[in-house]
C-alpha positions in Angstrom: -144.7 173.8 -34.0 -142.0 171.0 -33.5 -143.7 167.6 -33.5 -142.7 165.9 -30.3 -143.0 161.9 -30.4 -143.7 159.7 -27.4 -140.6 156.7 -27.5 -141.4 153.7 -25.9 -139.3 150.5 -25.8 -140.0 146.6 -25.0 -137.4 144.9 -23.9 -137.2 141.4 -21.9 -135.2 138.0 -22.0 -137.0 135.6 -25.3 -140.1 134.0 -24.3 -141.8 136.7 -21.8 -144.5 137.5 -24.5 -142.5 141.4 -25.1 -143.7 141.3 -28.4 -147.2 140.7 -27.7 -146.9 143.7 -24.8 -145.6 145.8 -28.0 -148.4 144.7 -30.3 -150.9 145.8 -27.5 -149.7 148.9 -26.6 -149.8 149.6 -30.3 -153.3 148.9 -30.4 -154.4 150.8 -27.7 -152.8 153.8 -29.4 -154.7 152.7 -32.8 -158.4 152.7 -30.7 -157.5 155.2 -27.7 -154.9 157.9 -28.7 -154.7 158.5 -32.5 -152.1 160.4 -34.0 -149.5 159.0 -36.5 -147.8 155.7 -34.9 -144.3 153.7 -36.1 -144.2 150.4 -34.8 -140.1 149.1 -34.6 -139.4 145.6 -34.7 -135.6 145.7 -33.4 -135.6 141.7 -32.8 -133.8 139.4 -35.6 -137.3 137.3 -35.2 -138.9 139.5 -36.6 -142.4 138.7 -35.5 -143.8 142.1 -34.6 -145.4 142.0 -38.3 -147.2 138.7 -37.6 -148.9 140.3 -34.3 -150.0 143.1 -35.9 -151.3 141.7 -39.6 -149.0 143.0 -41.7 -146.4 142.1 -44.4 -142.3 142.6 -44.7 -140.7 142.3 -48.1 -137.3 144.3 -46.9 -135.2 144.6 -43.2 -132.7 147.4 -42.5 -130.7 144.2 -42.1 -131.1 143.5 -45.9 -130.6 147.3 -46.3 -127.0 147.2 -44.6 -125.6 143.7 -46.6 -126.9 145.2 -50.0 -125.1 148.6 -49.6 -122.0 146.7 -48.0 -122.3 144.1 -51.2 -122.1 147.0 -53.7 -119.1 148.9 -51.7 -116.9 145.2 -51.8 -118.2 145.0 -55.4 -118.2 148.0 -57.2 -115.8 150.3 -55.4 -118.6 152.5 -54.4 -116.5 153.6 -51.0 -114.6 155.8 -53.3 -117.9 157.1 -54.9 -121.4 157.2 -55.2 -123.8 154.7 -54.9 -126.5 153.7 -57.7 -128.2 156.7 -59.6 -125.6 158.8 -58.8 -126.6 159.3 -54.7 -124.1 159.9 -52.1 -124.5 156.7 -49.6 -126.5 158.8 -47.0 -128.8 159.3 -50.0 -129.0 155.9 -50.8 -129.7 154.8 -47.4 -132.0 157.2 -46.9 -134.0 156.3 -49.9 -133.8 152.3 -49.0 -135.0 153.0 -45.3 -138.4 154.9 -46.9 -139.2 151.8 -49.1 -138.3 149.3 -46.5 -141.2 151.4 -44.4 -144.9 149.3 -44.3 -147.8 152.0 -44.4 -150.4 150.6 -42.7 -153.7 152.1 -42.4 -153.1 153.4 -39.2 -149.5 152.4 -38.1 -146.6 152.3 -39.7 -143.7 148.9 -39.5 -140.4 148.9 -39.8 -138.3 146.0 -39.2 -134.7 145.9 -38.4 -134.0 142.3 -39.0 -131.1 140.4 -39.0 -127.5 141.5 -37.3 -124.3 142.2 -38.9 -122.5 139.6 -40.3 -118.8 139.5 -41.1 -117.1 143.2 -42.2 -117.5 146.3 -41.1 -120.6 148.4 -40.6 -119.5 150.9 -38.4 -120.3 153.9 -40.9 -123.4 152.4 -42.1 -124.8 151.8 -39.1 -124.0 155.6 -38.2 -126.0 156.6 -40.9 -128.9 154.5 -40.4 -129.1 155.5 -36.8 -129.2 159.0 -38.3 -132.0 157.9 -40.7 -134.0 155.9 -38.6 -133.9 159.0 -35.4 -135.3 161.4 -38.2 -137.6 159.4 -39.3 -139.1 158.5 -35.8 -139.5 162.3 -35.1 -142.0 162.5 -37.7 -144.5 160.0 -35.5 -146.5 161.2 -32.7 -145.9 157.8 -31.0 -143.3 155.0 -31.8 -142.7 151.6 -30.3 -140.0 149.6 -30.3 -140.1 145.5 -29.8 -136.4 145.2 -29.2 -134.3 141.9 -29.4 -133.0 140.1 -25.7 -130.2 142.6 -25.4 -130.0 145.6 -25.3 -126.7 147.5 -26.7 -128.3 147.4 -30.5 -130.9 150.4 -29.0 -127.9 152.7 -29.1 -126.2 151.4 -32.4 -129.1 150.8 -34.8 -132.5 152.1 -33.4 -132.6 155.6 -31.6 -131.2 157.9 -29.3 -133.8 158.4 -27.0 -136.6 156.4 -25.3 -139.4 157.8 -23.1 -140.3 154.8 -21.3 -138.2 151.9 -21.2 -141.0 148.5 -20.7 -138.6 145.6 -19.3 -141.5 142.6 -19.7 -140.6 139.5 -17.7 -142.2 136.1 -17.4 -143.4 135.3 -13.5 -140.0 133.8 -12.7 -137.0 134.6 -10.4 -134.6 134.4 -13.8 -137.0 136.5 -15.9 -136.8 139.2 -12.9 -132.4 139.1 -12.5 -132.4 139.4 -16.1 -135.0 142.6 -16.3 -132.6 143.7 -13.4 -129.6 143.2 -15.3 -131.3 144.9 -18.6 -131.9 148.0 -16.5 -128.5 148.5 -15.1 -127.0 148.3 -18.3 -128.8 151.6 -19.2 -126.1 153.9 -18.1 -123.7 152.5 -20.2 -125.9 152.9 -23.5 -125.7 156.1 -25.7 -129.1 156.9 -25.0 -131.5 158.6 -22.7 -134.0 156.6 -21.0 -136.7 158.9 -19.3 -138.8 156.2 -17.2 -138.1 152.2 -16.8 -140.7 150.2 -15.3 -141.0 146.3 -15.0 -144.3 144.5 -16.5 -144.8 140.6 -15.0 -146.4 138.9 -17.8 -148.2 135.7 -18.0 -149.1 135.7 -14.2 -151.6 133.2 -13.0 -153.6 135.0 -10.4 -152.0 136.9 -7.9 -148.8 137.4 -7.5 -147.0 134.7 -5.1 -145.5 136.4 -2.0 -142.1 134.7 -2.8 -141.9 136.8 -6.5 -142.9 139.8 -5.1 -139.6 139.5 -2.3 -138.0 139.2 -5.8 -139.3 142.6 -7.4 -138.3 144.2 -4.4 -134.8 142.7 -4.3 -134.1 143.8 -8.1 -135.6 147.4 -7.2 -137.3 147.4 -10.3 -140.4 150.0 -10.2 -143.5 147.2 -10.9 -145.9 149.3 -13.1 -148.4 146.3 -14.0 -148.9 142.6 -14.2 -150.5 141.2 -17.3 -152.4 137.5 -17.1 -152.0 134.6 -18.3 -155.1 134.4 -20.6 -156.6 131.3 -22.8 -158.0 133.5 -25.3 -154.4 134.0 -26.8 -154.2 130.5 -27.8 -156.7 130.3 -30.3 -154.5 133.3 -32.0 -151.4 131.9 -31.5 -152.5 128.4 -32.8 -154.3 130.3 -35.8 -151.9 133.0 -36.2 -154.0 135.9 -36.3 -153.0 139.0 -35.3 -153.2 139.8 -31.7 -154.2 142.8 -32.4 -158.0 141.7 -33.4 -158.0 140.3 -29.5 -161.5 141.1 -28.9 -161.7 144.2 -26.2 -162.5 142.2 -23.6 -160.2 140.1 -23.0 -158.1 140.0 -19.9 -154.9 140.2 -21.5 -155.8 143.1 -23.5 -157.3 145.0 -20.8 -154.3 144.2 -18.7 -151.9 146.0 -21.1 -154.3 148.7 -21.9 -154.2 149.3 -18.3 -150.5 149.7 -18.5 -150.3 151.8 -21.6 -152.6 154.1 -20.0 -150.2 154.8 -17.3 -147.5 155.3 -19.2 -149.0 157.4 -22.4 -152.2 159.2 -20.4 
């Protein structure tokens, strides 16, 4: 039977805590769903790996200069790339040892954007790569960068549920708005897009909510602001050892539950 994987993207302006949101939903799916999971870090931070405990010795970024090094260098346009591989192969076989196996989630990290020259086929093939790759997880998340045309040029072609996290501000909400209507333009499809306030301090004020309903974004969950994060963000420990009851954990198990089951 045909292993169908559950896509879910985080997306949001920098500084709305999208990455944490990611990291969380990741470990409810650890504790709560099982099945194989691939966690995406799609923003040139890179700090997806930091949340979650784990270590990142290459990027698809890397990945894409080294190939585009040895074309300029060698003349490998014309022909194959090292050991004899066509560059499909090559990338292919870069992209699996690139890949962190984790104990119960898998990382990869996209890192940095192109610089100067042309990528166009590489990124092709990567997409390729990468969509394959994804269909062999039950679950994948993505923590994506600010914007959001790299989803259809780098990452994958579809997403299940699109999570546009913003901080408990009137600019945080126009840009979530913005993020969604640029959907239709992407060359991907995008099942369900909700809107996740994070860092709320108790209830929402009437004046934000007038907001939400301006932007017509579909509010699926508010997530707290919540002291206990700062010990792990002083520290650096991984978010993901939050202990269980905490109210920022809770509030984004909440949400995952809505969206996953």
């Amino acid at each position: 039977m045909k292993k169908l994987t559950t896509t879910i993207a985080v997306a949001g302006k920098g500084g709305t805590g999208k990455t944490t949101v990611a990291a969380l939903i990741i470990r409810y799916l650890m504790e709560e769903k099982g099945g194989s999971i691939l966690a995406i870090d799609a923003d040139p931070a890179t700090n997806l790996n930091l949340v979650l405990g784990m270590e990142v010795e290459q990027t698809i970024g890397d990945i894409r200069e080294d190939m585009l090094n040895l074309v300029q260098t060698s003349g490998a346009l014309a022909g194959s790339m090292p050991g004899g591989m066509s560059k499909h192969q090559y990338l292919d076989y870069q992209v699996k040892m690139a890949l962190e196996e984790g104990d119960q989630v898998d990382l990869l990290v996209m890192g940095r954007p192109e610089g100067p020259g042309c990528y166009c086929a590489a990124n092709q093939m990567l997409r390729v790569i990468v969509d394959r790759l994804n269909k062999q997880y039950d679950y994948v998340v993505i923590d994506n960068e600010a914007g959001m045309e790299h989803l259809s040029r780098r990452t994958t072609r579809d997403v299940d549920t699109l999570l546009l996290v913003s901080d408990p501000t009137r600019r945080g909400l126009l840009t979530a708005q913005r993020m969604r209507d640029m959907v239709p333009g992407l060359e991907i499809g995008v099942g369900s897009i909700y809107l996740v306030v994070n860092r709320l301090r108790g209830e929402m004020p009437p004046p934000l909510a007038e907001v939400v309903e301006e932007t017509g974004l579909n509010l699926l969950g508010t997530v707290p602001e919540d002291p206990a994060m700062a010990e792990f963000e002083f520290t650096g420990r991984p978010l993901v050892q939050l202990p269980a009851d905490t109210a920022v954990y809770q509030a984004v198990r909440k949400i995952a539950k809505s969206v996953i089951g």
